[in-house]
GUMIZA-254180 format. One record per residue (C-alpha): x, y, z. Coordinates in Angstrom, 1 decimal. Layout:
BEGIN
ATOM       u       v       w
ATOM       X       Y       Z
...
END
This chain:
BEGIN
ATOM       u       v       w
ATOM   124.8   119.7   124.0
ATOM   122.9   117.0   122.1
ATOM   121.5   114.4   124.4
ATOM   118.4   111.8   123.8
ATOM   114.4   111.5   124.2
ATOM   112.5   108.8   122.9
ATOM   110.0   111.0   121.0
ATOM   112.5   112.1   118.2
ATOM   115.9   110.4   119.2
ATOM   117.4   114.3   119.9
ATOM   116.9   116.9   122.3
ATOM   118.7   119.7   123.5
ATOM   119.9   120.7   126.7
ATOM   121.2   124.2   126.9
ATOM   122.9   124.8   130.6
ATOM   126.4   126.3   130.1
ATOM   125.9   126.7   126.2
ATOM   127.0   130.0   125.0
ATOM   124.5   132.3   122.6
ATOM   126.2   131.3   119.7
ATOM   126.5   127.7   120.8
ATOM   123.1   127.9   121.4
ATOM   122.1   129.0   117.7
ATOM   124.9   126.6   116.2
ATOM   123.4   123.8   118.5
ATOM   119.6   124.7   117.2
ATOM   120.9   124.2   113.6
ATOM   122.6   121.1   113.9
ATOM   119.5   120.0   115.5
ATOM   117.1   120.8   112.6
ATOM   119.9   119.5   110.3
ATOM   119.8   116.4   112.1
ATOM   116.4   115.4   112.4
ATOM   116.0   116.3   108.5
ATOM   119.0   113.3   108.0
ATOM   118.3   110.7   110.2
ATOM   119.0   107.4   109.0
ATOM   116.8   104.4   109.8
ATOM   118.4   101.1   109.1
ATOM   119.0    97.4   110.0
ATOM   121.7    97.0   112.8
ATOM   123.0    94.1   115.0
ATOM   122.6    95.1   118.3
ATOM   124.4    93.6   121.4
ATOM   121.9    94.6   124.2
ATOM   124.2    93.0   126.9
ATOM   126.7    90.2   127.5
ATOM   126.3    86.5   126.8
ATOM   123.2    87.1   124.4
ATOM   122.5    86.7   120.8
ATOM   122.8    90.1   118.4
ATOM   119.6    91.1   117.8
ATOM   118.8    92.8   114.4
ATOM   117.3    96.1   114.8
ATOM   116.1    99.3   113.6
ATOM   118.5   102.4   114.5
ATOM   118.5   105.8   113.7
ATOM   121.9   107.4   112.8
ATOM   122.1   110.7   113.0
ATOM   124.2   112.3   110.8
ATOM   128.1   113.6   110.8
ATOM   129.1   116.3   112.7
ATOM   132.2   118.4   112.1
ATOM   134.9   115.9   111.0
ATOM   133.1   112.8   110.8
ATOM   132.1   110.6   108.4
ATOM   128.9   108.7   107.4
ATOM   129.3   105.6   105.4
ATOM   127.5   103.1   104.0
ATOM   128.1    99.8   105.3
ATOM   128.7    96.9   102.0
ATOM   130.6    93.8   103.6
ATOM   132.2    93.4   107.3
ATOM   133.8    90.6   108.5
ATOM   133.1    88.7   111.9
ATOM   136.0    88.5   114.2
ATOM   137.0    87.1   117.3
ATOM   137.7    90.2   119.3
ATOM   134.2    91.2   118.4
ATOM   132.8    87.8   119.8
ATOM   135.1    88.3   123.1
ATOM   132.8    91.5   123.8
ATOM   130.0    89.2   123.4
ATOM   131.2    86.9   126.1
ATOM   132.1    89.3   128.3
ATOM   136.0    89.2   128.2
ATOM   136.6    93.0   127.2
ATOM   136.3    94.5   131.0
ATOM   134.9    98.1   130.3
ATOM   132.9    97.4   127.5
ATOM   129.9    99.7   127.5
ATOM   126.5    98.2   126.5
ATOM   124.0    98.2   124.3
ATOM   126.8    98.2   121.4
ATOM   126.8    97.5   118.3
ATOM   130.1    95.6   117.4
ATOM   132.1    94.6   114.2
ATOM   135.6    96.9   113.3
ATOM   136.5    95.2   109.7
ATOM   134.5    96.5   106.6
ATOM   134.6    98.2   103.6
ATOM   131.9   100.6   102.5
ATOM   131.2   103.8   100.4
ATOM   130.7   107.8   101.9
ATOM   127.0   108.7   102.0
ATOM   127.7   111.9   103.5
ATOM   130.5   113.7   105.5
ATOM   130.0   116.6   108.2
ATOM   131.8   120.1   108.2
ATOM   135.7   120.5   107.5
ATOM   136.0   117.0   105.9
ATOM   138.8   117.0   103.2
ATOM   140.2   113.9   102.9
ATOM   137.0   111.7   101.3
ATOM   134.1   113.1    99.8
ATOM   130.2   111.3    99.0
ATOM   130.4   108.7    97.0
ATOM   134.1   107.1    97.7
ATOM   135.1   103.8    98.6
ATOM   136.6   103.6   102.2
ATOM   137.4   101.4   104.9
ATOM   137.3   102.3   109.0
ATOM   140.1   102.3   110.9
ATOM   139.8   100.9   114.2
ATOM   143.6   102.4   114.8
ATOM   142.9   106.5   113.6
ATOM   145.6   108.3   113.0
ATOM   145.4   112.5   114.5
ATOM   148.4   113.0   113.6
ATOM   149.0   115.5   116.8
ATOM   149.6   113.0   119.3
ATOM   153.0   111.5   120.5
ATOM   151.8   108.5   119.2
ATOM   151.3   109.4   115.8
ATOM   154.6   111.2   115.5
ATOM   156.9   108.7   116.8
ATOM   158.1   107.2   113.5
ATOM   157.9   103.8   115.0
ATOM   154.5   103.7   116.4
ATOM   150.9   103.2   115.0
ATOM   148.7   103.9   118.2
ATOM   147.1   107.0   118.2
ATOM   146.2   108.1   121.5
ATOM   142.5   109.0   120.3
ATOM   142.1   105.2   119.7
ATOM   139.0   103.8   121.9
ATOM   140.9   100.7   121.6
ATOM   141.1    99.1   125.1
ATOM   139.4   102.1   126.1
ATOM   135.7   101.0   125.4
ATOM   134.4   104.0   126.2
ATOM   132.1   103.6   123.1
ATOM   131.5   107.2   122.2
ATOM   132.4   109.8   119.8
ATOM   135.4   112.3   120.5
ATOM   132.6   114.4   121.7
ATOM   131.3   111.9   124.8
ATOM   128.3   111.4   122.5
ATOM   126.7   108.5   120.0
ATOM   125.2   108.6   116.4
ATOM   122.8   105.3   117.2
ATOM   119.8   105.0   119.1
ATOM   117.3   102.6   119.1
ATOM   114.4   102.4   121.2
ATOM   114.9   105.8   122.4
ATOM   118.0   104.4   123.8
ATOM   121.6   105.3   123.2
ATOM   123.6   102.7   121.6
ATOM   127.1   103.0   122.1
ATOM   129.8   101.9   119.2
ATOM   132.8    99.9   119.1
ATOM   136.5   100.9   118.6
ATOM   135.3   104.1   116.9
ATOM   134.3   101.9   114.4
ATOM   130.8    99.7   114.6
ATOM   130.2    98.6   111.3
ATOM   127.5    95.9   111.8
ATOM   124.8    97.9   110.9
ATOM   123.8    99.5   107.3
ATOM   125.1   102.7   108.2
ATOM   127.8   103.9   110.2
ATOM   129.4   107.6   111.9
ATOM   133.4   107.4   112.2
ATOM   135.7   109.9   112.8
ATOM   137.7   111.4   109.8
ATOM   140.6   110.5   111.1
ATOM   139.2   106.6   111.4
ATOM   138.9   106.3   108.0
ATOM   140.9   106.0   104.5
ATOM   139.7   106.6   100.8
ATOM   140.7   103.2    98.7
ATOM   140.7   102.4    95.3
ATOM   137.7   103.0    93.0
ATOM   138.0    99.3    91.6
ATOM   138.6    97.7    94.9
ATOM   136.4    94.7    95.3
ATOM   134.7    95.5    98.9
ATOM   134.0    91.9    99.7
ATOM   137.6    91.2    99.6
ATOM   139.2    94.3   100.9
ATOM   136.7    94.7   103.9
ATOM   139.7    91.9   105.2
ATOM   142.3    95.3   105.2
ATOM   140.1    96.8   107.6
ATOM   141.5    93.9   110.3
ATOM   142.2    90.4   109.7
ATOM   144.6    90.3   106.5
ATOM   146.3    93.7   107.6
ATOM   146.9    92.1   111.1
ATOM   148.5    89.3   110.3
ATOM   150.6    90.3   107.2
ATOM   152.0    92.9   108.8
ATOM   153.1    90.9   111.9
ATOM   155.1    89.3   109.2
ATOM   156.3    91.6   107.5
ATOM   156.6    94.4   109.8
ATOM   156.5    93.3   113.4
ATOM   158.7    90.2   112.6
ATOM   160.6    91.3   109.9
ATOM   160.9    87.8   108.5
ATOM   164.1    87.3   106.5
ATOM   164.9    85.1   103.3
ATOM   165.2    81.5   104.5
ATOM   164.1    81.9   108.2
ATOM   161.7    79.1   109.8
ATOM   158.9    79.9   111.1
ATOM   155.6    79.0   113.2
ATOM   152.1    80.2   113.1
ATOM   150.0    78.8   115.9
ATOM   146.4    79.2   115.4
ATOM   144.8    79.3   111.5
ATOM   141.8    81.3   111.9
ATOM   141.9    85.0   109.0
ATOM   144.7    86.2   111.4
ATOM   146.9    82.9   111.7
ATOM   146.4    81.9   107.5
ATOM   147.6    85.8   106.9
ATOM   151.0    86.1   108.8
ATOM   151.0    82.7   106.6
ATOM   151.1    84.8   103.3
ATOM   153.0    87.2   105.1
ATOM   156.1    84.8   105.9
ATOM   155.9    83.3   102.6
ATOM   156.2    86.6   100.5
ATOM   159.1    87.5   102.8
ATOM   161.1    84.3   101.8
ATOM   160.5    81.6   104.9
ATOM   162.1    78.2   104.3
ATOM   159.6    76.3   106.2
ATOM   156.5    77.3   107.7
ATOM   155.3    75.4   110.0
ATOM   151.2    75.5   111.2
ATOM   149.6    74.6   114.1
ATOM   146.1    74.1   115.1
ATOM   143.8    71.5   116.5
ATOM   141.5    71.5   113.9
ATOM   143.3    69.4   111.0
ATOM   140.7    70.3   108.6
ATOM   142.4    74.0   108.3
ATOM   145.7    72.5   107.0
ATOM   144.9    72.2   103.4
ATOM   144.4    75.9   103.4
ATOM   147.5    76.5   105.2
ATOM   149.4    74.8   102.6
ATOM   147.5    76.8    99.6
ATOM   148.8    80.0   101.3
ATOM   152.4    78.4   101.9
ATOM   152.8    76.9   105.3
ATOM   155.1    73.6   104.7
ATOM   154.8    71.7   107.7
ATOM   151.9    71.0   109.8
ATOM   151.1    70.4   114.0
ATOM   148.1    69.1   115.3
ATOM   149.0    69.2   119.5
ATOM   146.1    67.0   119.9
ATOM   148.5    64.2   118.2
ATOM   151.3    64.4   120.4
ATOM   151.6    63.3   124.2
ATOM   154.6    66.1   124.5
ATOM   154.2    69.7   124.6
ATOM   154.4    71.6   121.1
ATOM   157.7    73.5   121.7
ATOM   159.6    70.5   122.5
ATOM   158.0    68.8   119.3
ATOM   159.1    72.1   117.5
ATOM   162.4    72.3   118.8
ATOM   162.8    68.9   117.7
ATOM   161.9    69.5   114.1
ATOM   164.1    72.9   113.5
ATOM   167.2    71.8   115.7
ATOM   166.2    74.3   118.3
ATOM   163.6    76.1   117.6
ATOM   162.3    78.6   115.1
ATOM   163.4    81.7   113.7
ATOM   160.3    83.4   114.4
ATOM   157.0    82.2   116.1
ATOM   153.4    83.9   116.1
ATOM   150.9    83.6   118.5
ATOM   147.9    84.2   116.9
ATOM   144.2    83.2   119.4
ATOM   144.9    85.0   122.2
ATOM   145.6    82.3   124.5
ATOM   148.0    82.7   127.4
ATOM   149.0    79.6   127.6
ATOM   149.9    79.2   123.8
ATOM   152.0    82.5   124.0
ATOM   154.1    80.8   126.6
ATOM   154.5    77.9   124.1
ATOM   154.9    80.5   121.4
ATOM   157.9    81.8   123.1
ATOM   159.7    78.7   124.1
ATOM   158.9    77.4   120.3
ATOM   161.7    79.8   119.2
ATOM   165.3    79.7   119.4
ATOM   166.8    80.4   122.8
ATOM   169.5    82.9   121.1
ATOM   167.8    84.4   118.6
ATOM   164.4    83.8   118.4
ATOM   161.6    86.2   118.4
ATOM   158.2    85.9   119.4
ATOM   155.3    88.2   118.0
ATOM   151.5    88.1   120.1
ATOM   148.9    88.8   117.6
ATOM   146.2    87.4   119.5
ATOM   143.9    89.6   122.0
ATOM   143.9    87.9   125.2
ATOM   140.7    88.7   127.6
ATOM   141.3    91.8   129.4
ATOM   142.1    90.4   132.6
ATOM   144.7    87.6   131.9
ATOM   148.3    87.7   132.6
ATOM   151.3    86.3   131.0
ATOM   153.8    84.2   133.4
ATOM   157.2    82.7   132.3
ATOM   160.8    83.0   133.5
ATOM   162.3    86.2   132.4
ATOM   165.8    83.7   132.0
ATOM   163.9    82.6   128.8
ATOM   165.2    86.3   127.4
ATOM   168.7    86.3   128.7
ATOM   170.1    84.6   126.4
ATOM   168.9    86.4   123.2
ATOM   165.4    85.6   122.6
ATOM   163.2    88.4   121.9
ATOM   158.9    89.2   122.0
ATOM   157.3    91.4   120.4
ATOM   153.3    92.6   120.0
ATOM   151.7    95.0   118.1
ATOM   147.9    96.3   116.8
ATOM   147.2    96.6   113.2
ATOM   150.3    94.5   112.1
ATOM   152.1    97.2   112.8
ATOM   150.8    99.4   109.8
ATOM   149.6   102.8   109.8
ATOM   146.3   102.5   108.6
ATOM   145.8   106.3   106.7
ATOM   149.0   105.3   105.1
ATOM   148.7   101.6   104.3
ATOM   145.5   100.9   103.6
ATOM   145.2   102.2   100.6
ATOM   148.8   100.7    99.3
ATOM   147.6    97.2   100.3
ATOM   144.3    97.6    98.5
ATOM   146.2    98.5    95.7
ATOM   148.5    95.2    95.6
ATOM   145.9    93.1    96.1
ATOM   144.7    94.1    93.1
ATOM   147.8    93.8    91.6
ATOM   147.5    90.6    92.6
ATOM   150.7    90.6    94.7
ATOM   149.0    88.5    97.2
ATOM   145.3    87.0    97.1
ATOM   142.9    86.5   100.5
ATOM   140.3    84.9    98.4
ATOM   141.2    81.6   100.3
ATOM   140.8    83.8   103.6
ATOM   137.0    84.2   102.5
ATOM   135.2    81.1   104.0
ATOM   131.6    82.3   104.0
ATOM   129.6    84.9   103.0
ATOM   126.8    85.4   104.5
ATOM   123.4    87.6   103.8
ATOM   123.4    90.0   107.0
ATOM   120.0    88.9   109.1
ATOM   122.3    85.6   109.7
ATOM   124.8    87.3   111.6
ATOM   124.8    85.4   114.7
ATOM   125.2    81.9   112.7
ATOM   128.8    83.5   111.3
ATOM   129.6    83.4   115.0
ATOM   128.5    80.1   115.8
ATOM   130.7    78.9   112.7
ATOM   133.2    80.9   114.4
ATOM   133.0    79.2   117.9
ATOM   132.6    75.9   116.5
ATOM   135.9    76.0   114.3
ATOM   134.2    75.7   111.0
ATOM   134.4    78.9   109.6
ATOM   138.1    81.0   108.6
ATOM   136.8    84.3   108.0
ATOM   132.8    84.9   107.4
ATOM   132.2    88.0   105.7
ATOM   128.3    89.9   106.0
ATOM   126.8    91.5   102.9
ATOM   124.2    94.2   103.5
END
């Protein structure tokens, strides 16, 4: 077993090991400490504090796993929940960030399906392709996914980062704010040569998510209605999603008016600011579409919205999608009449797509053109200023910050 010291970042510890584990143990540990990495990453050292940029080691892949080179990743909210504390289990020190876009530096031992030198995005959703979950036609959650798991470690119960002499644990099998990266093979997907990786980095979470709750989750039909509450990457991408589905009207909510002019670019039709009404957005919604909607999205993670989500859309036919991640410990509460009569609600990861499948397709329209997330692409940012992405996430001002390294 590999475990850390702080003289070299690797030691070995022998107790139980078999003689040919022992020799095979010895190698990868001269192997190792020959490929070390030493790079710049954003560390979170603990809760409710700035990321601090650092110098890591990465030690390289082992059997099945992947070493990439980190080019653009994208700040999201469920990275900045882990930051506040609202992801119970999280391990710490971690380093964060789950949407990115990069190219293979090197790959460890049975490694088929990317080589050195190709253009790939993580999955935070990996696909084994040997558990239930990855062979029930319907699903897209592999069970190896450390998603609400947080454990924060390799399939192996070990890490690739240390810093300090310290282990640094990663996120959603992921991590990707830091110049180099270790993922699982089956956590990432070989994409187009010519793919632009300040755009697509955007598959890797935000525009995936939020399409394919559209598209996917939804199903959106030819002429439905439809309402998008909150217009962050997520919100503006179900957006682009009902629109190249056929939605009449698409209505978008948010408290922040300044986002509507974006909204409206991307194809929303009609536009809610709660802050200007003294009654509570569903009735105002019901009021517009005789009813309520064909099909509303909840996309903050806000309990409270989701309820309003779910009373936004029509009592006998309606249907409700949650794309938003709520902080681990809240709770939904409504009256289970408001389902009785035909409405129905839905959730889902990942939009719904399988990312070893979809990824690369999605790359591939986008530069087709069938769909654009340039206007997705608020800021760009140089990497050292990753904490002020967040701010300009917290604040409202930013849509989607993207990080160059």
């Amino acid at each position: 077993m590999i475990i850390i010291n702080k003289s070299c970042g690797i030691k070995m510890n022998y107790k139980n090991l078999s003689i040919r584990s022992r020799f095979k143990s010895v190698f990868w540990l001269f192997t190792a400490l020959e490929n070390v990495i030493k790079c710049k990453a954003a560390v979170l050292w603990e809760p409710h504090q700035p990321l601090k940029i650092e110098e890591i080691e990465v030690a390289p892949p082992k059997a099945h796993e992947v070493r990439i080179k980190i080019v653009a990743t994208g700040i999201c909210r469920s990275d900045n929940s882990v930051m506040e504390g609202l992801m119970q289990h999280s391990n710490y020190p971690v380093i964060l960030g789950h949407e990115a876009a990069g190219i293979v530096e090197s790959i460890g031992d049975g490694v088929t399906t990317v080589k050195p030198g190709d253009k790939v995005i993580p999955l935070f959703l990996p696909y084994c392709g040997e558990c239930r979950g990855c062979g029930e036609p319907k699903s897209n959650l592999c069970y190896k996914a450390d998603v609400g798991k947080h454990t924060g470690l390799m399939s192996d119960n070990t890490s690739r980062f240390t810093c300090k002499g310290k282990l640094i644990h990663n996120f959603i099998g992921t991590s990707t704010f830091t110049e180099y990266t270790v993922v699982e093979e089956m956590s990432v997907v070989k994409i187009d040569d010519d793919a632009p990786l300040d755009k697509v980095c955007l598959m890797g979470c935000a525009f995936s998510t939020g399409y394919g709750s559209a598209v996917n989750l939804a199903k959106v039909e030819p002429g439905s209605t439809c309402a998008v509450f909150g217009l962050g990457g997520i919100g503006l991408s179900v957006i682009i999603g009902c629109k190249i589905a056929g939605a009449a009207r698409i209505i978008a909510i948010d408290v922040n008016s300044k986002k509507f002019e974006k909204a409206k670019e991307l194809g929303a039709t009609e536009f809610i600011n709660p802050k200007d009404y003294e009654n509570p957005i569903h009735e105002v919604i019901q009021k517009m579409t005789n009813g309520g909607v064909h099909y509303s999205f909840e996309c903050i993670g806000n309990t409270d919205i989701m309820v309003s989500a779910i009373h936004s859309s029509h009592l006998s036919c309606g249907t409700t999608v949650i794309v938003g991640v709520a902080p681990s410990a809240s709770t939904l509460s409504f009256s289970p009449r408001l389902f009785l009569t035909g409405r129905t609600l839905k959730g889902g990861f990942f939009g719904g797509f399988r990312g070893k499948e979809s990824v690369p397709q999605l790359v591939l329209d986008l530069i087709s053109e069938k769909f654009k997330v340039d206007d997705l692409l608020s800021h760009k940012l140089p990497f050292h200023e990753i904490n002020k992405g967040f701010d300009m996430l917290r604040s409202g001002e930013s849509i989607r910050t993207v990080l160059n390294l």
